[in-house]
PATORMI-923979 format. One record per atom (N, C-alpha, C): residue in three letters; x negated, y negated, z. Coordinates in steps of 0.1 Angstrom, whole numbers, padded with zeros to 4 digits, always signed. Layout:
BEGIN
alaXYZ;...
END
This chain:
BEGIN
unk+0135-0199-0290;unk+0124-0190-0289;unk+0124-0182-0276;unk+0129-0187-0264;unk+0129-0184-0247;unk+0139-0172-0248;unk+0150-0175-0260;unk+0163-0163-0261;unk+0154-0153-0267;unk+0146-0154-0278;unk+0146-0145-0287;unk+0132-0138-0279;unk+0122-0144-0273;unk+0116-0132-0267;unk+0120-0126-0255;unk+0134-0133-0248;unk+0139-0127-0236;unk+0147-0111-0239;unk+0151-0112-0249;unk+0158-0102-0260;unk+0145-0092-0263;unk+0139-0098-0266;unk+0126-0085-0271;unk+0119-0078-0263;unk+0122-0086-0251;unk+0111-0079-0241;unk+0125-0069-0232;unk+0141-0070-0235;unk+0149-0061-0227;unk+0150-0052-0240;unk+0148-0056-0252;unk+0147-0041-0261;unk+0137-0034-0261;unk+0124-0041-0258;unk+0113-0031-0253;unk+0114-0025-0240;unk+0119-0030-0231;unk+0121-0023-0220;unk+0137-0009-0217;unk+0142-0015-0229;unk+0155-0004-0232;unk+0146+0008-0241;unk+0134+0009-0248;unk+0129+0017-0256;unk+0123+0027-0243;unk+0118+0017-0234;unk+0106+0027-0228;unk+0119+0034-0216;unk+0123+0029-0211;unk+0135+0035-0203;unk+0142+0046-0213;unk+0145+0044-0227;unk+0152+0057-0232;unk+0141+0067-0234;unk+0127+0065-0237;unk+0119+0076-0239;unk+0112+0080-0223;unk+0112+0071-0216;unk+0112+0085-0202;unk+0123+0094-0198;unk+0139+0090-0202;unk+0147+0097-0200;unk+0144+0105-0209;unk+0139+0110-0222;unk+0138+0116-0230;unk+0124+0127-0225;unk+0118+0119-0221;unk+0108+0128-0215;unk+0112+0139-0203;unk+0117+0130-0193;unk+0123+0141-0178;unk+0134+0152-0184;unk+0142+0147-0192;unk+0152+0159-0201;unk+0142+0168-0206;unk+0132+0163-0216;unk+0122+0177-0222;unk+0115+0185-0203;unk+0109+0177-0197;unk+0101+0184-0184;unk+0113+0193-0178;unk+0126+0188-0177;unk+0135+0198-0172;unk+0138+0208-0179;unk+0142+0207-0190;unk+0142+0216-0205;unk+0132+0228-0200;unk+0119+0224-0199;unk+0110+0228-0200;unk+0106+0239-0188;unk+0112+0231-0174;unk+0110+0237-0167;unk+0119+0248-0162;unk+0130+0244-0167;unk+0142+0255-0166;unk+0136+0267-0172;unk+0129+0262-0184;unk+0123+0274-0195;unk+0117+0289-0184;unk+0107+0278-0181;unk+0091+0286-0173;unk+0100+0291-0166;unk+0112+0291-0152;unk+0118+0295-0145;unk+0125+0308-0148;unk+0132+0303-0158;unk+0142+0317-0168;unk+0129+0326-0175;unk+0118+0325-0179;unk+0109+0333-0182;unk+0107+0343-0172;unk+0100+0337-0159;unk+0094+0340-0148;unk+0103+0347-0139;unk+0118+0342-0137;unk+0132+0357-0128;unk+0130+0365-0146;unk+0132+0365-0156;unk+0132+0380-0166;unk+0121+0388-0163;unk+0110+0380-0163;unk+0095+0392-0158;unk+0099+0399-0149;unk+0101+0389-0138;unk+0109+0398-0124;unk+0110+0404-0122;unk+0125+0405-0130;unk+0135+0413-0129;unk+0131+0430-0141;unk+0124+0425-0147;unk+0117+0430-0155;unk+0108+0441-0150;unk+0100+0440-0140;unk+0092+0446-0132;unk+0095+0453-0122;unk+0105+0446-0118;unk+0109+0456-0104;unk+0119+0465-0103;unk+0121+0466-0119;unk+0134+0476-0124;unk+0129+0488-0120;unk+0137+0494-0116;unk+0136+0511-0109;unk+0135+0519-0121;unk+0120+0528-0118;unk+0117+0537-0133;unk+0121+0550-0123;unk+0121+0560-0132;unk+0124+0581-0133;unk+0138+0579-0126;unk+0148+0569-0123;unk+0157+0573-0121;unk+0166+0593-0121;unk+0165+0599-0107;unk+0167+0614-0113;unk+0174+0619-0103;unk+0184+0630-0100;unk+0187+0638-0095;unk+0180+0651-0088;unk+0180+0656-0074;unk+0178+0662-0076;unk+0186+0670-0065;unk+0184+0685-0064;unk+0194+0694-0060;unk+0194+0707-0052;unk+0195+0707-0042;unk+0190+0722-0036;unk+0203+0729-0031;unk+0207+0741-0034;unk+0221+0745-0030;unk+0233+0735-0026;unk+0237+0726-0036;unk+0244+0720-0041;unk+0239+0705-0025;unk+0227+0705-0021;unk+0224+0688-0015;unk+0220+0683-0023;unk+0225+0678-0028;unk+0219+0663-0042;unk+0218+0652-0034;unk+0209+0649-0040;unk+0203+0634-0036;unk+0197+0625-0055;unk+0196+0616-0048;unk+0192+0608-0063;unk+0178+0597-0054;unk+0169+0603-0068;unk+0154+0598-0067;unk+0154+0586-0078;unk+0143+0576-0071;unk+0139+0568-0080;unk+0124+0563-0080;unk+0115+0558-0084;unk+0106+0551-0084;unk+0102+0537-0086;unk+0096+0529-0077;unk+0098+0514-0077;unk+0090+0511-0090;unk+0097+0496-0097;unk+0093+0490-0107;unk+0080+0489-0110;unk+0074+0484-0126;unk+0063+0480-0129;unk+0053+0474-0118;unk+0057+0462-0113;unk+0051+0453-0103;unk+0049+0461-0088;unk+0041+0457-0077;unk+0036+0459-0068;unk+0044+0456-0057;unk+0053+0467-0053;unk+0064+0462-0046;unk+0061+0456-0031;unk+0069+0445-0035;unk+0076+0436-0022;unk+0074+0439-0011;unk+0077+0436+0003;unk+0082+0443+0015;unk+0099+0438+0016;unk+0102+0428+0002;unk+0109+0426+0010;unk+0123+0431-0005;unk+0111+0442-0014;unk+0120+0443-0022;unk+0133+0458-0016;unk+0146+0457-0021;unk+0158+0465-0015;unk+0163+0469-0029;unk+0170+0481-0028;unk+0176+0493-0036;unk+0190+0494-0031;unk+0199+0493-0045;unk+0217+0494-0045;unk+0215+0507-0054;unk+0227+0513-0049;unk+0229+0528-0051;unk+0245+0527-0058;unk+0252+0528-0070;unk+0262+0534-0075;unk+0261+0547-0082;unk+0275+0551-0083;unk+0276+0568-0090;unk+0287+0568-0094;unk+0293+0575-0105;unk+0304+0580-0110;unk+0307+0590-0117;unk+0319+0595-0118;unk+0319+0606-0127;unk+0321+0603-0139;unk+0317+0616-0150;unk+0312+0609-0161;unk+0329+0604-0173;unk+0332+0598-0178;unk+0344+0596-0185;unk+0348+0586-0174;unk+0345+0581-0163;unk+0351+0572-0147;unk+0348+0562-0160;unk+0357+0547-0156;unk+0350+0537-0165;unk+0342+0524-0150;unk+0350+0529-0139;unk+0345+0522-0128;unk+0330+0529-0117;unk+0326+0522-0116;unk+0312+0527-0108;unk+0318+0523-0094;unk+0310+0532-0085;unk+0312+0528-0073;unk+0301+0526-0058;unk+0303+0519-0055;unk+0288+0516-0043;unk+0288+0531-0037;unk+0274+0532-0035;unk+0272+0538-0020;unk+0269+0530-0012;unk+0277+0531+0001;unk+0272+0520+0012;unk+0262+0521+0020;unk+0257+0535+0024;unk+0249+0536+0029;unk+0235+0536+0023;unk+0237+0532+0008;unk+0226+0532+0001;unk+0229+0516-0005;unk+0230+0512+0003;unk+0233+0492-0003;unk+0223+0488+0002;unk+0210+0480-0005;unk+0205+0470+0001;unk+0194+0484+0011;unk+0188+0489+0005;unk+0178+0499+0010;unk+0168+0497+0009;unk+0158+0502+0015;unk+0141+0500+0012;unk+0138+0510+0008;unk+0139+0525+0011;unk+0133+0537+0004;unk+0139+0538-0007;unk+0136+0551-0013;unk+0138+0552-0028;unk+0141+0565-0029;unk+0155+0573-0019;unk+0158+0585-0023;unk+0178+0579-0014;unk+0185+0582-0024;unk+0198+0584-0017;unk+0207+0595-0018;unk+0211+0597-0007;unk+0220+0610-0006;unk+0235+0610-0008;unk+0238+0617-0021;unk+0252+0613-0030;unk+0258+0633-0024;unk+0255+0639-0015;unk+0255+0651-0019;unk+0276+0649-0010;unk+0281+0646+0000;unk+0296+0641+0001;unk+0301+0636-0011;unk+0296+0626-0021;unk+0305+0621-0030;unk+0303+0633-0042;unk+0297+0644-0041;unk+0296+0653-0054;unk+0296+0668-0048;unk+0311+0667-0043;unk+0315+0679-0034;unk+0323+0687-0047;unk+0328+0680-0060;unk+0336+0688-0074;unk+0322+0691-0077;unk+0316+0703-0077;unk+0305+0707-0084;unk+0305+0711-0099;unk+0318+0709-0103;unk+0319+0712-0118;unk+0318+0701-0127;unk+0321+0686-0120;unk+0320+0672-0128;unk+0306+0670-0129;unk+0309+0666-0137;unk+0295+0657-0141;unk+0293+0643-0135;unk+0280+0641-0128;unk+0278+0625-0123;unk+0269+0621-0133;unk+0269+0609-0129;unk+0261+0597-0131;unk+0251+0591-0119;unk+0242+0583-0116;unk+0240+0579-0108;unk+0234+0566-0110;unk+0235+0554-0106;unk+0223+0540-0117;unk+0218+0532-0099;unk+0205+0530-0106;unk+0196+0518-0090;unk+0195+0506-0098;unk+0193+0498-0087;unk+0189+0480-0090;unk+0182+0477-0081;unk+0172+0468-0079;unk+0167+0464-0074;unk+0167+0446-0072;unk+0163+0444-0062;unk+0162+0428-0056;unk+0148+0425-0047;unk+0145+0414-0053;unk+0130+0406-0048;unk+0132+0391-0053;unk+0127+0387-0041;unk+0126+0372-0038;unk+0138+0368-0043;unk+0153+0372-0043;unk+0165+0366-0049;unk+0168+0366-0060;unk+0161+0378-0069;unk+0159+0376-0081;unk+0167+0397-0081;unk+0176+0400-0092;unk+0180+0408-0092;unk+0177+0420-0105;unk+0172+0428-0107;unk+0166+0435-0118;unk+0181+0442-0126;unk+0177+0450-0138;unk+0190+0456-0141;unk+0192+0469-0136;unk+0205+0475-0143;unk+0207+0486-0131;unk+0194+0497-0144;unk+0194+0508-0135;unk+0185+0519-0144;unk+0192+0530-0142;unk+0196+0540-0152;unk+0203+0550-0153;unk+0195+0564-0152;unk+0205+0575-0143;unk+0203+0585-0145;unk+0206+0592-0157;unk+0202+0607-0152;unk+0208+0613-0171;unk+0220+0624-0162;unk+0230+0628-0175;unk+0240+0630-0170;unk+0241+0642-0157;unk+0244+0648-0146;unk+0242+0659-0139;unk+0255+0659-0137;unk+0253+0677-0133;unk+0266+0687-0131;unk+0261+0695-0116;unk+0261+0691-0104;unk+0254+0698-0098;unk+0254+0719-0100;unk+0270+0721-0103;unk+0266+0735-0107;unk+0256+0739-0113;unk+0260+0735-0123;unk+0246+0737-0137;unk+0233+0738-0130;unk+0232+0726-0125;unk+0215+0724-0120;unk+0209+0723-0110;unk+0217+0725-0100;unk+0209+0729-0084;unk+0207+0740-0086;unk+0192+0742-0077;unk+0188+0745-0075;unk+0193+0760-0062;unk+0194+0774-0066;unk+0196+0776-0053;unk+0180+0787-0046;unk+0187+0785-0028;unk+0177+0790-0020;unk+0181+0803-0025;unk+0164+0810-0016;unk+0165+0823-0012;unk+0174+0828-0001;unk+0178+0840+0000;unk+0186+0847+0010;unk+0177+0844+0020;unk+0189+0843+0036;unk+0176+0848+0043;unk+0180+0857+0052;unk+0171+0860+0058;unk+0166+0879+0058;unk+0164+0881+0077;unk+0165+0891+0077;unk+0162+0897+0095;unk+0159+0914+0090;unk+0148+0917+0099;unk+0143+0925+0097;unk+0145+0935+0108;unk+0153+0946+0104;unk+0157+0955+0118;unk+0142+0971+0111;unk+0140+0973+0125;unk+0128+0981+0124;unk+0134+0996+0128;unk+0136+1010+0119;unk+0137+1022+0121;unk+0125+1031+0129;unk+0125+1044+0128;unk+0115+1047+0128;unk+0105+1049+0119;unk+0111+1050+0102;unk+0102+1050+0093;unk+0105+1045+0086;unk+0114+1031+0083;unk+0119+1024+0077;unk+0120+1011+0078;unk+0124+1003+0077;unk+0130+0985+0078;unk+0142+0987+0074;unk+0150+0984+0079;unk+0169+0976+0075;unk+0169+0958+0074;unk+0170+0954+0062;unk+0172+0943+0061;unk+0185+0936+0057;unk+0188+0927+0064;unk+0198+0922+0064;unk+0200+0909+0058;unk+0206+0905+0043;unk+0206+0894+0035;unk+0215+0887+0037;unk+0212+0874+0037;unk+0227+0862+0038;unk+0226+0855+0029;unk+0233+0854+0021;unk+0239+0838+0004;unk+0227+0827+0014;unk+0221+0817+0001;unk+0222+0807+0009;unk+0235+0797+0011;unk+0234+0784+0020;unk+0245+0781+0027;unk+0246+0769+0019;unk+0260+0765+0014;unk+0260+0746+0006;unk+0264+0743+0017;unk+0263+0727+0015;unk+0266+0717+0025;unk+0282+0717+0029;unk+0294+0720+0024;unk+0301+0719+0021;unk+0310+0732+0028;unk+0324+0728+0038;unk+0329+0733+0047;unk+0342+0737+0048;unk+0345+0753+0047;unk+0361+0752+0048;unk+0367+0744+0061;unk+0378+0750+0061;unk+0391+0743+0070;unk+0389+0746+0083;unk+0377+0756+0082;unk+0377+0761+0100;unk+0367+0752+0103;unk+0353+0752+0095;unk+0343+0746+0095;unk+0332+0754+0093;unk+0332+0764+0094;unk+0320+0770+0086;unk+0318+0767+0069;unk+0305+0770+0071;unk+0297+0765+0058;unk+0298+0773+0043;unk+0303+0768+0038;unk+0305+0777+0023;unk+0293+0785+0019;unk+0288+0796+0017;unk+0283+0803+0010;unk+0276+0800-0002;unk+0268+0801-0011;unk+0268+0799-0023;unk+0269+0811-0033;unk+0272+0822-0025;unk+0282+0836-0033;unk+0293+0832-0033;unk+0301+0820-0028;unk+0316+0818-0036;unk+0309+0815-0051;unk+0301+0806-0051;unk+0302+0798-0066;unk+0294+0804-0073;unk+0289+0813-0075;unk+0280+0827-0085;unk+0285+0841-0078;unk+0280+0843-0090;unk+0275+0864-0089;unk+0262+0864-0086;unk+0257+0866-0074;unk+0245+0864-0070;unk+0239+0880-0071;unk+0227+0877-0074;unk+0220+0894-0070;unk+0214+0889-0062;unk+0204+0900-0053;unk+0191+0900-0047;unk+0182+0904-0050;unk+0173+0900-0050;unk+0155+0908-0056;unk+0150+0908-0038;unk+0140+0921-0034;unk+0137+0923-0024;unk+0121+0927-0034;unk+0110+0923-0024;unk+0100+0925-0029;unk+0092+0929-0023;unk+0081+0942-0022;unk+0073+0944-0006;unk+0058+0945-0014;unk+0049+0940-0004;unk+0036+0942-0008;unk+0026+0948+0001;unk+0020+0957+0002;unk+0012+0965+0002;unk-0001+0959+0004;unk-0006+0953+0023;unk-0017+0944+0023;unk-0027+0959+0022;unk-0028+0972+0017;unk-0044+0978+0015;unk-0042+0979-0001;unk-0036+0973-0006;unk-0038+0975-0020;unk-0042+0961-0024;unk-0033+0947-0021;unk-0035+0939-0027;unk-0025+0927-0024;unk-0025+0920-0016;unk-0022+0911-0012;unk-0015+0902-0017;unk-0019+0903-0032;unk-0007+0891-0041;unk-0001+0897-0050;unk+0001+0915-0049;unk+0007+0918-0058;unk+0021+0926-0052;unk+0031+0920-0058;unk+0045+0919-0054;unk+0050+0931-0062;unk+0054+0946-0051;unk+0067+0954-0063;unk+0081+0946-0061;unk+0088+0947-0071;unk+0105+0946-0066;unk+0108+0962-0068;unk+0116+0961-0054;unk+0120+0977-0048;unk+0132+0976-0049;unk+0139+0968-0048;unk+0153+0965-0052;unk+0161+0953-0058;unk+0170+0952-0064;unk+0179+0940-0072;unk+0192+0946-0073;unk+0201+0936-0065;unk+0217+0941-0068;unk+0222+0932-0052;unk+0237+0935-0052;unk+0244+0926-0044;unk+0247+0931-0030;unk+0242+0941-0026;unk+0242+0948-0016;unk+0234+0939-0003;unk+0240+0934+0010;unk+0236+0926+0017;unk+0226+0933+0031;unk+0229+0944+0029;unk+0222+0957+0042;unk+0215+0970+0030;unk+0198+0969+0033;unk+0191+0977+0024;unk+0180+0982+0031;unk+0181+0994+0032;unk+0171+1003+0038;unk+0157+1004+0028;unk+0148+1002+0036;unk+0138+1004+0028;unk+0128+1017+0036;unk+0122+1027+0028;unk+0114+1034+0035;unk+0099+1034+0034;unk+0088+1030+0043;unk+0078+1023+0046;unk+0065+1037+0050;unk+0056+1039+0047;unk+0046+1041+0057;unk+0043+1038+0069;unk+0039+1048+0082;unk+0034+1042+0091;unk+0024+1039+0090;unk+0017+1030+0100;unk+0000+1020+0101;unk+0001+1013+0089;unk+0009+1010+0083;unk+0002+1005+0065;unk+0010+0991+0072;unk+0003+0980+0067;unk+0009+0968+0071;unk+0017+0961+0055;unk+0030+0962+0058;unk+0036+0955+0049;unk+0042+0943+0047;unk+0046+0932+0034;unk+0049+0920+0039;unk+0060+0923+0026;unk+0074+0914+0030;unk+0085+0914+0025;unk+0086+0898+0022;unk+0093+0898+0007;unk+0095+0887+0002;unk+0105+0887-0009;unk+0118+0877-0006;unk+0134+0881-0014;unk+0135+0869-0023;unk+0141+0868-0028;unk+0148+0859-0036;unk+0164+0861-0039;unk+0169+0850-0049;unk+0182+0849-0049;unk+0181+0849-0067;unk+0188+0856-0075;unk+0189+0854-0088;unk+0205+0852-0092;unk+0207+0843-0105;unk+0216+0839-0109;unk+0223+0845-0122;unk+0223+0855-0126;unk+0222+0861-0140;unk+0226+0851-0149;unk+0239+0848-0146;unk+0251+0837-0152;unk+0241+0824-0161;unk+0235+0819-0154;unk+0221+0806-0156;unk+0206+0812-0155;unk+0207+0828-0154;unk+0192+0831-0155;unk+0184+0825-0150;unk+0182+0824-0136;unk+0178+0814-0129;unk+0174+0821-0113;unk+0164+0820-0113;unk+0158+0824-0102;unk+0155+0813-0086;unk+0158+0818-0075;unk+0151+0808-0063;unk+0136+0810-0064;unk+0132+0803-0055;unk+0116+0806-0053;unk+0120+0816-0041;unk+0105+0822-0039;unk+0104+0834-0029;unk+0111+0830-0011;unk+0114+0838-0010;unk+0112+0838+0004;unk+0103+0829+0014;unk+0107+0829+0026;unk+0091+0827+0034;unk+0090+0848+0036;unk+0073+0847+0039;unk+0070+0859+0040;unk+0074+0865+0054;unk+0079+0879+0053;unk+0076+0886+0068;unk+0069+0896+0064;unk+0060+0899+0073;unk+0048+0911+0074;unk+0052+0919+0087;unk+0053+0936+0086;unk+0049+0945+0095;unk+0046+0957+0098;unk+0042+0963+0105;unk+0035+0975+0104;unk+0042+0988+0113;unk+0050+0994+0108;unk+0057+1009+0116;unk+0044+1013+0122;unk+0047+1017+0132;unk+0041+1024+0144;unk+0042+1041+0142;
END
């Protein structure tokens, strides 16, 4: 009898010992669960939204906007790029592990004819988001270019203005700055307005590629000058000038 309940009381104690192991296996089960739920929200959240390009006389830079969630201080931004058909991506280093949310790719997209890519990630509390994609860009295609800019030589009944390409980032062998009339057929639009008539109303007096343009003015009349750069090729216009205003004597 001393055998047989010594026996019953180590198979009841072998019962309860297997079902707490069975229990800590489900709590860890369980908690691994909540864990892996809670980095996918995460990561989920602090994924980089508008991922975009953007471009002014061939300086590209790449824009992003921080995730769903309420960013971090101690959330950071990884920057890769590639060209498009590349099957390898590549860091930017000085955009590794960043806190703002603009990086400047405009050195690695000096072939303005390829097409990039650009993709962000993000990281908070050790937790890593996925990458977020740009859409495909060509900087030719879609930068943006400036207006000419301008100096204003004063006659006695005229203005002589003097137009310059705007300038890309990008440097021959001497080191001056490339032009951006290498890479288009650029016109000029020259525009003058007339402050006793009307202050927001723009003639164009001239359009064409000529870089020195006589204009002939009234004296006392105060006039303001405002150029642009057009692209026929992409139909594609800069925005205005800054304004110059003046008045022949």
């Amino acid at each position: 009898m001393l055998f047989s309940h010594g026996s019953a009381l180590l198979s009841m104690r072998g019962i309860t010992l297997s079902s707490l192991c069975l229990l800590m296996h489900l709590l860890q089960d369980e908690i691994t669960t909540i864990l892996v739920v809670e980095n996918q929200d995460l990561q989920d959240s602090i994924k980089p939204q508008k991922v975009e390009f953007r471009s002014l006389n061939f300086n590209s830079t790449l824009h992003w906007q921080p995730g769903t969630a309420r960013e971090a201080r101690d959330t950071v931004y990884f920057v890769q790029y590639k060209v498009y058909g590349q099957s390898t991506w590549q860091n930017k280093d000085d955009c590794w592990g960043i806190q703002g949310h603009v990086c400047d790719l405009t050195s690695e997209m000096s072939d303005v004819q390829e097409p990039y890519y650009g993709r962000v990630k993000a990281a908070s509390a050790g937790v890593y988001s996925n990458w977020s994609l740009s859409c495909r860009f060509t900087p030719w295609r879609e930068t943006m270019i400036g207006p000419p800019t301008v100096t204003v030589v004063h006659t006695n009944k005229s203005i002589i203005l003097k137009l310059q390409a705007p300038r890309s980032p990008y440097k021959r062998k001497r080191g001056s700055q490339i032009p951006m009339s290498n890479y288009y057929d650029l016109l000029y639009q020259v525009f003058i307005i007339n402050n006793l008539l009307n202050e927001q109303h723009r003639v164009l007096v001239y359009e064409g590629k000529d870089k020195v343009i006589k204009i002939d003015l009234r004296p006392g009349v105060s006039y303001c000058i405002e150029t642009k750069t057009y692209v026929p090729m992409l139909d594609r216009s800069s925005a205005y000038s800054s304004r110059q205003c003046t008045v022949l004597q």
